[in-house]
C-alpha positions, -999 to +999 in steps of 0.1 A: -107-253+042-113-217+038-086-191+033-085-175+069-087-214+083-053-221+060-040-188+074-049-196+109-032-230+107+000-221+088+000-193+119-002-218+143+018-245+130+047-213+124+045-200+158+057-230+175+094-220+159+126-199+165+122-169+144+149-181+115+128-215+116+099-201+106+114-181+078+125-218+065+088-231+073+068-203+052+098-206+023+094-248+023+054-242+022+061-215-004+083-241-025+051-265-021+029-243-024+043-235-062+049-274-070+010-278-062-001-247-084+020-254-112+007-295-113-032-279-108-023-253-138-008-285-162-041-305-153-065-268-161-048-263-192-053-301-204-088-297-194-099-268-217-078-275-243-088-312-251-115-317-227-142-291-233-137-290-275-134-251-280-134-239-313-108-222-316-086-249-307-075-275-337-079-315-335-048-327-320-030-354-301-053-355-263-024-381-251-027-380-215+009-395-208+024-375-231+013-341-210+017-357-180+057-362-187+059-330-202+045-316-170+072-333-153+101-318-173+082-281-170+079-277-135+113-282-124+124-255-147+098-235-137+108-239-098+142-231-115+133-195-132+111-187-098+141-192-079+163-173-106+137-142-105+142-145-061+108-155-054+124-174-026+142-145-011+127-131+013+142-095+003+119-096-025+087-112-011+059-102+018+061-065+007+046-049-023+030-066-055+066-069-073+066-105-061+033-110-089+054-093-116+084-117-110+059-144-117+047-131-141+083-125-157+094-161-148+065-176-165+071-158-198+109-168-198+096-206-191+071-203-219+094-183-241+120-210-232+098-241-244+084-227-272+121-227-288+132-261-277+105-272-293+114-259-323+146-273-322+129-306-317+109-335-328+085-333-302+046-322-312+029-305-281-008-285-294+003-250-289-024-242-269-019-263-243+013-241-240-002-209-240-032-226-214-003-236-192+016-202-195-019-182-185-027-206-152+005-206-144+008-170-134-030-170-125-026-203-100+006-195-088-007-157-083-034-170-064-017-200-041+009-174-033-021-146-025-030-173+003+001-175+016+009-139+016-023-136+042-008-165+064+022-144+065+009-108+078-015-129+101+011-143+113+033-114+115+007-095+128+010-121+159+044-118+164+054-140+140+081-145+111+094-111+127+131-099+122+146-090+153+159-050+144+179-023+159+176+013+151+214+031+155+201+066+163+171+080+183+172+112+169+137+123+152+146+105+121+153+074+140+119+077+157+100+086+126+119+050+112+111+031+141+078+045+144+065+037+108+082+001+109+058-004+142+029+008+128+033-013+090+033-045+118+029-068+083+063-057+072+080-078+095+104-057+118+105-062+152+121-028+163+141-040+199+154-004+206+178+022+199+214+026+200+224+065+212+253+085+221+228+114+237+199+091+255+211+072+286+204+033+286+171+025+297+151+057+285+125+048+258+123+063+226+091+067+208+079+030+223+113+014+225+141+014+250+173+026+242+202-005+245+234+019+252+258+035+233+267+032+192+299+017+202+284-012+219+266-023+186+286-054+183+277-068+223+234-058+215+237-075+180+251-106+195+227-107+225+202-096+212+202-119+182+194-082+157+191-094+120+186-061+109+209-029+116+188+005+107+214+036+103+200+071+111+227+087+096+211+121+105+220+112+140+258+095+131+295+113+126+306+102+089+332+081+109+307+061+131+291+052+100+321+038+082+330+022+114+297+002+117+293-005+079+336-022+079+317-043+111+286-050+094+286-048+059+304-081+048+280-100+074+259-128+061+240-131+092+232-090+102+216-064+070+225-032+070+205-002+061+208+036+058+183+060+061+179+081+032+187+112+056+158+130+055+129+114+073+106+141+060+107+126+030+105+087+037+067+084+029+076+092-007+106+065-011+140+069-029+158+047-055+198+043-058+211+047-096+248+047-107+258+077-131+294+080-137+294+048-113+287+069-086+256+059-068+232+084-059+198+085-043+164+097-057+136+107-042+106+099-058+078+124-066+051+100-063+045+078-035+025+052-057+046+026-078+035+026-117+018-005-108-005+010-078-010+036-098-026+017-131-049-008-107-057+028-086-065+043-114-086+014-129-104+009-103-116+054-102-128+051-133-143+018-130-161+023-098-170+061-108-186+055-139-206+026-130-219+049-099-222+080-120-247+064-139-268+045-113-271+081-090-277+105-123-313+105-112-302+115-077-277+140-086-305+162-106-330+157-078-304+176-052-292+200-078-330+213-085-337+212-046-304+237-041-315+256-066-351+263-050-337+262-016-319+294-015-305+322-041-272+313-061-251+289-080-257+250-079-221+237-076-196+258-050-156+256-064-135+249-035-098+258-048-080+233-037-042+212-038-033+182-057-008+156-063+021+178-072+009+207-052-009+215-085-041+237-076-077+231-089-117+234-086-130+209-059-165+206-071-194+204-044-228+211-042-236+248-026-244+240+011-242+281+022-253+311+020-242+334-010-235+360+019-213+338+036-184+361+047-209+385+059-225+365+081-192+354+095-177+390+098-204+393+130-188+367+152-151+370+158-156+339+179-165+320+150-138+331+127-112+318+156-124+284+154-127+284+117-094+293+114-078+266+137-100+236+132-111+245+095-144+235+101-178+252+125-199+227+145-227+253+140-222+271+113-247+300+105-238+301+065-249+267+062-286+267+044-313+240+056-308+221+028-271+220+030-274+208+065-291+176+055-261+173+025-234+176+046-248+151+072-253+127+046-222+140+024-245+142-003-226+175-010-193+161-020-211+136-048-200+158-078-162+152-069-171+121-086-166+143-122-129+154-102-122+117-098-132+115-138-109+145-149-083+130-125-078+157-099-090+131-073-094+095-064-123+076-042-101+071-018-072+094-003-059+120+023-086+148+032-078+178+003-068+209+016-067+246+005-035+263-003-035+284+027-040+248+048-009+236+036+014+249+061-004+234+090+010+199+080+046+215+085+074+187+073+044+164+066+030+191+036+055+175+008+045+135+019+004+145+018+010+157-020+026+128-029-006+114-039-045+123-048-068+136-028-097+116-019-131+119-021-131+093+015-103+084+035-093+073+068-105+105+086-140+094+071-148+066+089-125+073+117-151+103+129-151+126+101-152+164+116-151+151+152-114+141+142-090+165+158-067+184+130-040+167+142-056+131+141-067+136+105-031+146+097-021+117+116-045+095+093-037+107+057+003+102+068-010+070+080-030+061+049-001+073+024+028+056+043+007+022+042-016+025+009-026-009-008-057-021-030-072-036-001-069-006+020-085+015-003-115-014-005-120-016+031-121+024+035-147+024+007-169-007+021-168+008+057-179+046+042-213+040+034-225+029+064-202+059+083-225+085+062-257+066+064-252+069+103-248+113+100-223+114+128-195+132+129-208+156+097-209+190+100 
């Protein structure tokens, strides 16, 4: 069975449940799910350790039974330390790869953990079964849990193992919140409506109705069977939110959440921290966890040096032809912003005309639609050869050597100049959160035939739900956008 058929089928068999069943259903197969991984990571560690006679392993006791009970002590503590580090909470699962550090973390503890009892004891087990065990156990368990992490957003993605959730506020902070929690449809939210003081019942809010008035948050919660209560506290007197929070807050059976106030800033994520036992909110500068950013910036390097070198012979060919092709410099320095809203030299391959601004000063026409779009359908600077580049986007191939210094990643939001800043208004601070990018969505979503404010729509779209696998499918699915010329200009 493949991995989408074990997706489709734990979909299917989920579906067929009230919403608080299924949660039980994915946690049970989860708890399974680890039992099976843990046995499978006992039985691969016995294998190379006694089985295949590597050298760097000493003679020593191959007892089968003796493995096989101390596989049965092991994995209850394991299952133990899992459940200690919440890896059966689903407030720590299904969003983000924190959930493969906690493994990771557990593991250690259980390996840490044996290797002093058996100290302490009589009992001879070869150390490296241990250490074998400890490595599969975080790579199996990683790996059965990867599985299951696909069932989940298919399934969520269908409508399933959703949490019924009400936004209190339908103020533009409430709409950005309910907004992004539609669009992420793997995070599990199933926004029912609003609650407003200021919208009639009835009216919809950016895709969802509002339910009545804040003070009948009690009657929708029970009727509506809401899970989750989202405060726009933007939107909300001081004493509504007290109010709601001496309703809510001891509940078992409804969370409640507060908006960090400022849904400007929401792409970028905040963190609570006590100081003086006062707790106070940070907002982070980088939208990227430590952890994103290390396998992000892993794979730049990786994939940029490995492509450096097999297009070297390429790179020369076009920089000779530019050179022939018209008068003037090889590479053309686009100043540009970066993470931080720290400026620097874009490199690119000179696609116009040294002249360039005198050619433009004839046509006022031209200069309007530069101005508002950033970009000219037919531009007149643009050389012959540089019309071929840009088709092919053969121009923007020494950005690779920005990626290398890294100004830039392979994929990210479009880069902008300083003076473009200010037409991303409230969104400027969230776009320069994180790299620009040599692709991105507004790359294979049409490239310059994208209107200015559907590629702003895109990079906020791309920041607010970045993962690994986004950035892989962006990069698969560019090559065959360029090779096809459309939409370049």
């Amino acid at each position: 069975m493949t991995t989408l058929d074990y997706a489709r089928l734990q979909t299917h068999l989920i579906g067929a449940l009230e919403p608080k069943a299924q949660r039980r259903v994915f946690l049970l197969t989860l708890f399974v799910s680890d039992l099976c991984a843990l046995a499978l990571a006992s039985a691969l560690a016995y294998t190379f350790r006694f089985q295949f006679n590597l050298e760097i392993f000493e003679i020593g006791d191959p007892s089968p039974l003796l493995y096989l009970r101390m596989t049965a002590l092991l994995i209850p503590w394991w299952i133990f330390l899992f459940a200690r580090y919440r890896l059966y909470d689903l407030h720590y699962l299904l969003g983000g790869t924190d959930e493969y550090g906690r493994i990771l973390n557990a593991s250690t503890l259980g390996m840490m953990s044996l290797i002093i009892v058996l100290f302490f004891s009589h009992i001879v087990i070869a150390r490296g079964w241990i250490v074998l065990f400890w490595f599969f156990s975080i790579i199996v368990v990683g790996l059965f849990r990867f599985v299951l992490r696909r069932a989940a957003y298919l399934a969520r993605r269908r409508g399933y193992l959703r949490t019924p959730t009400l936004v209190v506020g339908a103020d533009a902070e409430g709409c950005a919140i309910a907004t992004q929690l539609r669009e992420a449809r793997t995070c599990g939210a199933e926004v029912i409506g609003f609650l407003d003081d200021r919208v009639p019942p009835g009216e919809k809010i950016c895709g969802a109705p509002v339910l009545g008035s804040v003070a009948q948050i009690q009657q929708v919660v029970a009727q509506c069977g809401v899970e989750e209560v989202i405060l726009s506290t933007s939107a909300l007197a001081r004493d509504q939110v007290l109010q709601i929070y001496e309703t809510f807050g001891p509940s078992s059976a409804v969370e409640l959440r507060l908006s960090p106030g400022l849904f400007e800033i929401l792409t970028t994520g905040a963190r609570v921290k006590e100081w003086g036992y006062v707790p106070l909110v940070s907002i982070n500068k980088v939208r990227l966890s430590d952890f994103e950013t290390w396998v992000k910036t892993l794979w730049d390097y990786g994939v940029t040096l490995a492509g450096l070198i097999a297009i070297a012979p390429i790179l020369l060919f076009i920089a000779i032809a530019v050179k022939l092709d018209s008068p003037g410099p090889i590479l053309y320095r686009r100043r540009v912003l970066g993470r931080g809203g720290t400026e620097f030299d874009a490199f690119k391959f000179r696609t116009m005309q040294v002249n360039g601004h005198a050619i433009l000063a004839q046509s006022p026409e031209l200069q309007a639609e530069l101005r508002a779009n950033q970009k000219l359908k037919d531009d007149p600077r643009v050389t012959r050869l540089g019309r071929v580049l840009r088709k092919y986007s053969l121009d923007e191939l020494p950005q690779l050597f920005n990626v290398l210094l890294g100004q830039m990643s392979l994929v990210g939001p479009r880069m902008i100049a300083p003076e473009e800043a200010e037409k991303y208004g409230k969104w400027k601070m969230n776009l320069l959160t994180v790299k620009p990018g040599i692709t991105g969505m507004w790359q294979i979503s049409g490239r310059s035939d994208v209107s200015y404010e559907e590629r702003i729509r895109l990079d906020m779209h791309y920041i607010r739900n970045y993962t690994f696998w986004l950035d892989f499918m962006i990069l698969f699915r560019t090559l065959p956008v360029v090779l096809s010329g459309r939409g370049a200009y």
